[in-house]
C-alpha positions as CSV (number, residue, x, y, z in Angstrom):
1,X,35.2,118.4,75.9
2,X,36.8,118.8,79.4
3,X,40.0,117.3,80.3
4,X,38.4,114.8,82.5
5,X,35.7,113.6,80.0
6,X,38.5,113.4,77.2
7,X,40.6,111.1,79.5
8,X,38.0,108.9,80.8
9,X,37.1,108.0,77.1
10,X,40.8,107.8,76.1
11,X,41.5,105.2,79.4
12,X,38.1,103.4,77.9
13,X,39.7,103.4,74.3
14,X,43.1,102.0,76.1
15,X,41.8,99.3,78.2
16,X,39.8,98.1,74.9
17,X,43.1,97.7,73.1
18,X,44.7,96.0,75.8
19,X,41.5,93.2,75.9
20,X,41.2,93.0,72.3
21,X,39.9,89.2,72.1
22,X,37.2,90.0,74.4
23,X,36.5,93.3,72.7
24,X,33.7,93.4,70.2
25,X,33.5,95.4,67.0
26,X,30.1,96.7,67.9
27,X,31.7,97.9,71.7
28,X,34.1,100.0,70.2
29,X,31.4,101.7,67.8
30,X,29.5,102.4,70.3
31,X,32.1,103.9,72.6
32,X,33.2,105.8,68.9
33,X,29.9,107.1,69.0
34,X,29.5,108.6,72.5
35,X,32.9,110.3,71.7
36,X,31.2,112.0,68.7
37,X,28.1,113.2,70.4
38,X,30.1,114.3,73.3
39,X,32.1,116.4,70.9
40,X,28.9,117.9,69.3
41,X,27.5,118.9,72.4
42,X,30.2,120.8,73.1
43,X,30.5,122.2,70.0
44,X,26.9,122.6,69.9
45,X,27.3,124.7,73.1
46,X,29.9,127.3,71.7
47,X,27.8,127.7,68.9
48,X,24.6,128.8,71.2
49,X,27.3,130.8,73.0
50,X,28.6,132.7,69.8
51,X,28.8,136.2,71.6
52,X,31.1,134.7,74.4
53,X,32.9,132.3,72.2
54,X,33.7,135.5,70.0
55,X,34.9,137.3,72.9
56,X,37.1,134.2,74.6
57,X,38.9,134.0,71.2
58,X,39.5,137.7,71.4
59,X,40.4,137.5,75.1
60,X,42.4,134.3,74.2
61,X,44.3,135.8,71.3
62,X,45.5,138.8,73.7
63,X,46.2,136.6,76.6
64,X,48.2,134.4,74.0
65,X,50.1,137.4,72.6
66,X,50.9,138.7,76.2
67,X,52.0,135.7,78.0
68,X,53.1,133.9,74.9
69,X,52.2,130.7,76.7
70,X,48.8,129.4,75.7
71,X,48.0,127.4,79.2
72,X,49.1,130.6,81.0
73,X,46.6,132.2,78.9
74,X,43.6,130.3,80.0
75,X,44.5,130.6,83.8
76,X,44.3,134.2,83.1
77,X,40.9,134.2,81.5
78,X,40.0,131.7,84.3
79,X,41.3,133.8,87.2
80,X,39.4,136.7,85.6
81,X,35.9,135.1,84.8
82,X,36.0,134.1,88.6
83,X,36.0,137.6,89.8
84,X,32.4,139.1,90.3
85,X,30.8,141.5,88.0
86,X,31.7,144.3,90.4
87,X,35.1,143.9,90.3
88,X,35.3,144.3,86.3
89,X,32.9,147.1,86.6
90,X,35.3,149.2,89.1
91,X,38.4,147.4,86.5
92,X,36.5,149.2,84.1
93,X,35.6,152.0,85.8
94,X,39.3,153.0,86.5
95,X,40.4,152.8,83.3
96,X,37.5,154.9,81.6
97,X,39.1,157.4,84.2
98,X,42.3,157.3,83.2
99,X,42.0,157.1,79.7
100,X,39.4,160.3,80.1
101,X,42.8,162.2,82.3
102,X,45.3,161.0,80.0
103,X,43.2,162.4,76.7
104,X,42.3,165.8,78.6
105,X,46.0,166.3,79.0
106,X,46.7,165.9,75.8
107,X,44.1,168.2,74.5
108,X,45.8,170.8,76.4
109,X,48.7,170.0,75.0
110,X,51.1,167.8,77.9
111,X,53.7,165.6,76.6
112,X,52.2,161.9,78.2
113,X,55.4,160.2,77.3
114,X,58.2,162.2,78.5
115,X,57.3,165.5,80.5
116,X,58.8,168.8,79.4
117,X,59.7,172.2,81.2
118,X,57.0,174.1,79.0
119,X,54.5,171.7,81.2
120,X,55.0,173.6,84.4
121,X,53.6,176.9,82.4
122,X,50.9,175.0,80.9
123,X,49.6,173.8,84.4
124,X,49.6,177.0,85.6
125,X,47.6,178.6,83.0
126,X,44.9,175.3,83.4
127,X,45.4,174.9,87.0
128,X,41.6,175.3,87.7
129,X,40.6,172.6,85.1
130,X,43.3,170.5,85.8
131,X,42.0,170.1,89.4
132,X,38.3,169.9,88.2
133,X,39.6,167.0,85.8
134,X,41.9,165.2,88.8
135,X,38.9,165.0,91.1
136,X,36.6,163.9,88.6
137,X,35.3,160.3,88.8
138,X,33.0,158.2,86.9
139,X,29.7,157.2,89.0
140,X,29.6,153.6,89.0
141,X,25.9,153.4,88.3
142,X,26.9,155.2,85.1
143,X,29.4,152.6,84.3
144,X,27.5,150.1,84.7
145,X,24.3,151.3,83.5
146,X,26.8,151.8,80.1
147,X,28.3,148.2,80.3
148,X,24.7,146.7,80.5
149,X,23.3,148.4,77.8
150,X,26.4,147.8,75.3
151,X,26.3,144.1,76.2
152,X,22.4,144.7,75.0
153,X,23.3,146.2,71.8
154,X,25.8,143.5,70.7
155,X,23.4,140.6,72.0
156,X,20.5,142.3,69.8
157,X,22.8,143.0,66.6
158,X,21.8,139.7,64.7
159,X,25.1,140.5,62.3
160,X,27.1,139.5,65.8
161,X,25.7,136.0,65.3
162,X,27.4,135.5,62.3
């Protein structure tokens, strides 16, 4: 239930306790009973939303660990669910990239972490596919076309409803 819903029905709830001899038993049932069905609607929703509920939780959870602050943690997720699908696509995009540079040094043997003199002979001896790898880029379309279709596969898998 949003915050403005919540505190509408708690100023209702309040201004019933405050006019109690005018207040009748079958008012406050009813007003007991909008507050349930407003709370199963929305839980109703999240349930149709599994996938993304899933995900915010996951999303939520590393927020949450990072900020160590919960409300911080939602502005975070809200900030970034305001930003357009391109922008998390080209996010994306980038670190595909860099994850791809950082493994391919690795495979030829560079120390990530600290940097050693034996990595000046090693780029000479790859120089030619170090600069192939530095000036490769990720197409976009590819990217996305990638992003699309695994959102696809995990909205088909019926086990991701569970």
């Amino acid at each position: 239930m949003s915050w403005k819903n919540q505190n509408s029905l708690k100023r209702i709830f309040e201004a019933f306790k405050r006019n109690k001899a005018s207040i009748y038993t079958s008012d406050i049932e009813a007003l007991k009973h909008i507050n349930s069905e407003l709370e199963n609607a929305i839980k109703s929703n999240a349930v149709d939303n599994i996938l993304f509920t899933k995900l915010l939780c996951i999303t939520l959870n590393k927020e949450l660990l990072h900020s160590r602050d919960i409300n911080s943690a939602k502005n975070r997720i809200y900030s970034q669910l305001s930003e357009p699908m391109g922008y998390h696509l080209q996010i994306f995009k980038q670190s595909l990239e860099s994850v791809d540079k950082i493994n391919f040094f690795k495979s030829k043997g560079f120390d990530m972490e600290f940097g050693s003199n034996d990595d000046l002979d090693k780029i000479k001896a790859n120089e030619k596919d170090l600069i192939n790898k530095l000036l490769l880029t990720w197409p976009l379309e590819k990217v996305e076309k990638s992003v699309y279709n695994t959102a696809n596969d995990l909205i088909k898998n019926i086990d991701n409803y569970a």
